[in-house]
Structures are given as C-alpha cells and as structure tokens.
C-alpha positions as CSV (number, residue, x, y, z in Angstrom):
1,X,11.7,6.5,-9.5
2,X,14.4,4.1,-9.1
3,X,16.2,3.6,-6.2
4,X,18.6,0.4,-4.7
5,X,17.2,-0.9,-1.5
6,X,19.6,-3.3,0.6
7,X,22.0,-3.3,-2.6
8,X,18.7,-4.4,-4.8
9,X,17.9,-1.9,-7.7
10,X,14.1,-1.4,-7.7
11,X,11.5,1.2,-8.8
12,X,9.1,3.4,-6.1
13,X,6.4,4.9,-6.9
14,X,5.8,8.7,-5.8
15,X,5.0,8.0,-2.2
16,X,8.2,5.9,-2.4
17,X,6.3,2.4,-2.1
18,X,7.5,-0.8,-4.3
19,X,5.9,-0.2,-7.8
20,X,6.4,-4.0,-8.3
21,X,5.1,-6.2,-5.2
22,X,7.3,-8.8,-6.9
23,X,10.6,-7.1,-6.2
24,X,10.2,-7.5,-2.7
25,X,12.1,-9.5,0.0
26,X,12.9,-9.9,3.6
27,X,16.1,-7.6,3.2
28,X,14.3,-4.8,1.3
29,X,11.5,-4.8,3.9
30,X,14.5,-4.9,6.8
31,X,15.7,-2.0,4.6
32,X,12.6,-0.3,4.4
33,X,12.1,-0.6,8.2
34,X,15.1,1.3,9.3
35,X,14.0,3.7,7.1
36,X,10.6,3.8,8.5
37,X,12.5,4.1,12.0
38,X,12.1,0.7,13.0
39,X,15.3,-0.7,13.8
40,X,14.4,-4.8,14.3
41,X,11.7,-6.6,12.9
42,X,10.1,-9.0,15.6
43,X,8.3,-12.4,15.1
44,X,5.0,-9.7,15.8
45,X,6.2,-7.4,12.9
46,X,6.6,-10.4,10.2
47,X,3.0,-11.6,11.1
48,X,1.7,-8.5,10.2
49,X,3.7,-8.2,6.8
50,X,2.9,-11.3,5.8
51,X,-0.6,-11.0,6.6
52,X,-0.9,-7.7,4.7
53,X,1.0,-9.4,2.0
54,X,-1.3,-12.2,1.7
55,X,-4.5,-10.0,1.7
56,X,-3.4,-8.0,-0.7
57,X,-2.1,-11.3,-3.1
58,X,-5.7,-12.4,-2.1
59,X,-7.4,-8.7,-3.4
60,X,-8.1,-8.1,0.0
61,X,-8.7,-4.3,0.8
62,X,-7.0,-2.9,3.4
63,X,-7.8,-0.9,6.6
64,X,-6.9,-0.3,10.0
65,X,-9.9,-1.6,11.4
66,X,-9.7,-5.2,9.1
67,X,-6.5,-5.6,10.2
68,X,-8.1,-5.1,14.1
69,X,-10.5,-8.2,13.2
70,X,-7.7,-10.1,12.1
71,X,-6.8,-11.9,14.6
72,X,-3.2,-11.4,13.6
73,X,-2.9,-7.9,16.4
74,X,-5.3,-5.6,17.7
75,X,-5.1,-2.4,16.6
76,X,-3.2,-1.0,19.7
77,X,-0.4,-3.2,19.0
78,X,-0.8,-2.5,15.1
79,X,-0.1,1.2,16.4
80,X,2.7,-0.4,18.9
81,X,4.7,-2.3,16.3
82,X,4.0,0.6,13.3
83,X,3.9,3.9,15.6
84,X,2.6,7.4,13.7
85,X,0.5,5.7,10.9
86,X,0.7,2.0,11.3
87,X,-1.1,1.0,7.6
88,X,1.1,3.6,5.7
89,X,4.7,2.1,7.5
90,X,3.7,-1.6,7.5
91,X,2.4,-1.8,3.8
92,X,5.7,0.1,3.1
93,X,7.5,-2.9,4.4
94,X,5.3,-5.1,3.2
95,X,6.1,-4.1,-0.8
96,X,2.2,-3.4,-1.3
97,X,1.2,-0.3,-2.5
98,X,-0.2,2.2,-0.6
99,X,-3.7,1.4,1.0
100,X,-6.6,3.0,-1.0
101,X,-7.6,4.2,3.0
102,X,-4.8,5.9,3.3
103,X,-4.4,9.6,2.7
C-alpha cells in the first residue's frame, strides 16, 4: 500500500513497515515515531536504529535478546526507549521489515 510519510510518497507493506529499506530517512523514521507514540528521538533511540539498520544491511537476524548482547542497550532500556513491543516499534522506525521473531 502506498502511503506519504513526512511529505515522502512510499510503499508499506501489510503490517505497514517500509517495503523498500531504501526509501528510508531520518524524517520518515521521526514520522514513523510519532506514529508509534514516540514523540522525540534521543541520541539512545538513533543508536538503536542505526544498529538495527546495520544488522539487518549486514543479514543480521534480529531478536530481542541479540539486541541485549549488543552492547548498544540492555534490554530493559530496549523496552524503555520502544515501550509495548520494542523490536516491532524500533524496526518500524528503522525502515527494516518486520523481524522474522516477531509475531
């Protein structure tokens, strides 16, 4: 489905994440965030992005628990900065698709 996201036409896929990672940009994740009831993106939220944007680049699968190990948060501030399903929310905002771990 298409939608425009921060004034940027761009095509979602069922669960309403970025069919095309490469569409993606601070504004749309900004965007995405309000939507996702995040009203500002911290220093602590754009580590996270980038690092699930980089794993995923990298083939990486992801999980709540690899994201734990990271070294990037722990997984109570994962749930801090992305409350009421933290992997779903941030790879949202990342522009990644949804998570094979998530349901």
């Amino acid at each position: 489905m298409k939608k425009e996201i921060a004034g940027i036409p761009v095509e979602l896929s069922e669960d309403g994440y970025l069919s095309d990672a490469g569409q993606w940009n601070r504004e749309i994740a900004t965007a995405l965030a309000g939507e996702e009831g995040i009203d500002t993106l911290t220093p602590e939220h754009w580590k996270v992005i980038d690092y699930l944007r980089q794993s995923y680049a990298d083939g990486i699968s992801l999980s709540i628990r690899r994201i734990g190990k990271s070294g990037v948060v722990t997984i109570q501030e994962f749930y801090g900065l992305f409350p009421g399903g933290p992997l779903k929310k941030a790879s949202r905002i990342a522009g990644i698709p949804k998570p094979a771990s998530c349901v």
